[in-house]
SENU-637398 format. One line per 8 residues: their letters; for each residue x, y, z of C-alpha. Coordinates in Angstrom, 1 decimal, decimal comma, m for minus. Layout:
BEGIN
a> X/Y/Z; ...
This chain:
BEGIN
xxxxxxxx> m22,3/m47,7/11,8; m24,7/m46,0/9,8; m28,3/m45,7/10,9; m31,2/m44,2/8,2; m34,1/m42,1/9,3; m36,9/m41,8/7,2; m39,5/m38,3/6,3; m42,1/m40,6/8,2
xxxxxxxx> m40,2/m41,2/11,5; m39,0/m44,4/11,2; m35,3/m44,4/12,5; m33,7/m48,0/11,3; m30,3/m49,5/12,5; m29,5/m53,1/12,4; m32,8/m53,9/11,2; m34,1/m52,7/14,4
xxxxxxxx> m37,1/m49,8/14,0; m37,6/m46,9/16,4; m39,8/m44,4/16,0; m38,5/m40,8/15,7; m39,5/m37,2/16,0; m38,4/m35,2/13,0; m38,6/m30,8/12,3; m41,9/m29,6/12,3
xxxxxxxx> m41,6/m29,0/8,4; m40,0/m32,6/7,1; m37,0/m32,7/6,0; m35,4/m30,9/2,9; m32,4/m31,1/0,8; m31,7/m27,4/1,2; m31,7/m26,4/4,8; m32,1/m22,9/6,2
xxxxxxxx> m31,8/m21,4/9,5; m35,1/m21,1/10,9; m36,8/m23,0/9,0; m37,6/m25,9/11,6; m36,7/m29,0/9,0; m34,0/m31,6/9,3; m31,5/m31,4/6,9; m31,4/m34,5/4,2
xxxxxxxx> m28,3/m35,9/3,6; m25,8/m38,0/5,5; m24,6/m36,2/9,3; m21,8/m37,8/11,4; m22,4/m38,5/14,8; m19,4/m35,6/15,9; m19,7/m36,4/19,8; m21,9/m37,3/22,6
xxxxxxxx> m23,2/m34,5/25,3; m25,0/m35,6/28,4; m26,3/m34,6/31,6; m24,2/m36,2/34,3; m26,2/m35,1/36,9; m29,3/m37,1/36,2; m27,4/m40,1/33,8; m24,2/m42,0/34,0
xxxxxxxx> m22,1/m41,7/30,8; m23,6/m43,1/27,8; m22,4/m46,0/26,1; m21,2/m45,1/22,8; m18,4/m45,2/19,8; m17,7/m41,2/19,4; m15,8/m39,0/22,1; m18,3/m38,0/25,0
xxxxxxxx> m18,5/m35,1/27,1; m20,7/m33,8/30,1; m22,4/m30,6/29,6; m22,3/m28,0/32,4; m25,0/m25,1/33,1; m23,0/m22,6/31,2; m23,4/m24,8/28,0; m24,8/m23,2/25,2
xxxxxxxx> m25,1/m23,4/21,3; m24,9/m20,3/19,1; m27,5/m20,2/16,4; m26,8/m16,5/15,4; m26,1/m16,3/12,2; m24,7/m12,9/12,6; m22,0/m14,1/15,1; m18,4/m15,4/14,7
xxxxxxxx> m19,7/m18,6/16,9; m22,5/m19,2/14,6; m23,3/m23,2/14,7; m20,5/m23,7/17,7; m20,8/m24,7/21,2; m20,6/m21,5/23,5; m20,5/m20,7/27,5; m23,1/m18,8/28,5
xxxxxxxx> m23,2/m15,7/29,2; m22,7/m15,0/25,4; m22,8/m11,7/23,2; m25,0/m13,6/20,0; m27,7/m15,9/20,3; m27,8/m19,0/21,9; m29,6/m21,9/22,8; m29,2/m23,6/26,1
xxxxxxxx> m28,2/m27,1/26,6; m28,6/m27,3/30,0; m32,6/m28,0/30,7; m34,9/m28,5/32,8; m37,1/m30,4/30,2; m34,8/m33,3/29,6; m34,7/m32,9/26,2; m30,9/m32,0/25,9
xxxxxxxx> m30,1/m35,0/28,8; m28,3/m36,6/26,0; m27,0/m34,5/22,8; m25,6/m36,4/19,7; m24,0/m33,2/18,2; m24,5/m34,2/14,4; m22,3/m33,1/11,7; m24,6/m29,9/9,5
xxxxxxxx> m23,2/m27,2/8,4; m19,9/m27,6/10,6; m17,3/m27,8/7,8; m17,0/m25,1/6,9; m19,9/m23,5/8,8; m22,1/m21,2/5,9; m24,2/m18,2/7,1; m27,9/m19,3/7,7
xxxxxxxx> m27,3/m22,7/6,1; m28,6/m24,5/9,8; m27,4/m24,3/13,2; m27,6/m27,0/16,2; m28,8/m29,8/14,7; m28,4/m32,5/17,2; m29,6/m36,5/17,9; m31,7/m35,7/21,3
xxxxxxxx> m34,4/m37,3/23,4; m37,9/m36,3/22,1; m41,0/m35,6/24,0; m43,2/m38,0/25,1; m45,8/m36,9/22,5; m43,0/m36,8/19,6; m44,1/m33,9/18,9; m42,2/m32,1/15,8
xxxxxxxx> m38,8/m30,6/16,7; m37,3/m27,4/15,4; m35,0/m29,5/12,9; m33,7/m32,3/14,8; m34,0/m36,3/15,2; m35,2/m36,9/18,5; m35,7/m40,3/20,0; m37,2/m41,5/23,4
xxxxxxxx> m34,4/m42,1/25,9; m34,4/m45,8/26,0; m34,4/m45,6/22,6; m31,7/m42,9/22,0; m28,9/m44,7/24,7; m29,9/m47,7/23,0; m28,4/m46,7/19,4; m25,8/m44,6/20,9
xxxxxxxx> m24,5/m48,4/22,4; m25,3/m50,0/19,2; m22,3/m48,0/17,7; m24,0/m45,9/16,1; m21,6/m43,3/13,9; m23,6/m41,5/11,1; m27,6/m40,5/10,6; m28,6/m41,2/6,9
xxx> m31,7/m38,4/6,6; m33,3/m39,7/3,6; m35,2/m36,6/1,9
């Protein structure tokens, strides 16, 4: 099931509206590394990533996984692992999924720039829980928690980021 997000935050699915945290720069049809946008387009829902110290498994339609400490995600462009899940330690540059934030407690890994995966075309862009603010994210969708397990047991498959 397909769920649209709009430039203004407004996540729909099933008629139902939640509000969303999008990049700190909109989103844009033409995505670059760094840039801190989410990517327009449409972006399968790949899998589901949670911490299963602090949740039980999430409810959802797409093959689930717990994350472990050593969980990371390399956003080197440089690097042969560029836009793949990593353990940590790790020669390029990662990002690490296991915080103490909560942020990352649930991960829908989205489908960007995974197939194939192109040099500085975007790296980790996931479905995560936002802060309580909603304050911008680096290029993600980001939903409160409620929210997020909510959609995730809704069934939901594939983001359509309307640009």
């Amino acid at each position: 099931m397909q769920a649209q997000v709009f430039p203004d935050g407004r996540f729909v699915v099933r008629g139902h509206v939640f509000r969303a945290a999008l990049g700190a720069h909109g989103v844009l049809t033409f995505k670059e590394e760094g840039d801190e946008a989410t990517p327009a387009g449409v972006l399968p829902l790949r899998r589901v990533l949670y911490r299963a110290d602090r949740l039980r498994p999430p409810d959802c339609t797409v093959p689930l996984e717990p994350i472990a400490q050593t969980d990371g995600w390399c956003d080197d462009p440089g690097h042969r692992d560029y836009n793949r899940m990593v353990r940590l330690p790790h020669d390029g540059r990662c990002e690490e999924l296991w915080r103490s934030d909560g942020l990352y407690d649930v991960i829908g890994v989205l489908g960007w720039n995974d197939a194939p995966v192109e040099r500085k075309r975007g790296s980790a862009i996931f479905l995560h829980v936002a802060r309580t603010d909603y304050a911008p994210t680096k290029g993600c969708v980001a939903l409160a928690l409620p929210d997020l397990l909510r959609v995730l047991a809704m069934g939901v498959s594939e983001l359509l980021v309307v640009g």
